[in-house]
N, C-alpha and C positions, 0 to 999 in steps of 0.2 A: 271680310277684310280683317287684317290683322294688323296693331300696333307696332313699329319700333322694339318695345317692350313683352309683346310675345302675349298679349292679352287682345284677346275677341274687339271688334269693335262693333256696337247695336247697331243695325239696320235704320232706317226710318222709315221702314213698315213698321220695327216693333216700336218706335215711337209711337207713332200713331195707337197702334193697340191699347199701349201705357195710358197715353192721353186719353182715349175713347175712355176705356173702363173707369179711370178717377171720374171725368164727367158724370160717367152714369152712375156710379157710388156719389161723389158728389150731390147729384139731384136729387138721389132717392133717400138723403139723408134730411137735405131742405123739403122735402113734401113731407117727410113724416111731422118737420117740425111746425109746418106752417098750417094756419088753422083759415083765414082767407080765403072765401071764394076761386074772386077773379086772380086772386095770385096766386091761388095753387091748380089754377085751370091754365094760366101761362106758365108753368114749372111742368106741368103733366105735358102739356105739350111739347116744350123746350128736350123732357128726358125722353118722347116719343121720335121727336126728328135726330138724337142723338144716338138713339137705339137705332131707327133705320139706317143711317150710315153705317152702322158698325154691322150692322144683317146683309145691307151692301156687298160690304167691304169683305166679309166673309164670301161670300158667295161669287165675288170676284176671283177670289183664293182657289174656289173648291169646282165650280163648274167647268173652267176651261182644261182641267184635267180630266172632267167626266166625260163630256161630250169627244176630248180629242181618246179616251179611252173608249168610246162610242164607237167612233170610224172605224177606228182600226183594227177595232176587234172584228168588226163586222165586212170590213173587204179583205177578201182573201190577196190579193195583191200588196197589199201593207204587213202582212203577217211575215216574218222572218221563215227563211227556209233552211232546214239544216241539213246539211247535202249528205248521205251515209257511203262510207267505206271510201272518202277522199283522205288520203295521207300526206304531209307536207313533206319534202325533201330538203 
């Protein structure tokens, strides 16, 4: 989508993206700082469930093109035909 003013406007996938990776720079800035057992076994955890979302969230992205590149490579029926020596008038 585009502005008024001729300038792109972000998505909110790529929010999300933004948001994900500060969190996970975020956390991984507070673990190096904290010295804490049980509070940097709650931080480790915290930047594990925010890295699976984002491992998710990718693979959300990236399989439904694999798989539907899957099918269709593989039935010859979905394969485009390109007919030789038709001429348009």
């Amino acid at each position: 989508m585009i502005f008024h003013n001729g300038l792109s406007m972000i998505s909110l996938d790529s929010y999300l993206h933004i948001i994900g990776i500060g969190l996970l720079a975020l956390l991984t800035i507070v673990l190096a700082l904290i010295d804490a057992g049980k509070t940097k076994r709650v931080i480790f955890r915290l930047f594990l469930t925010a890295l699976g979302f984002m491992l998710a969230h990718f693979f959300t992205h990236l399989l439904p093109n694999t798989i539907a590149e899957f099918i269709y490579s593989s039935h010859q029926e979905y394969q485009s035909v390109k007919p030789f020596g038709t001429h348009r008038s």
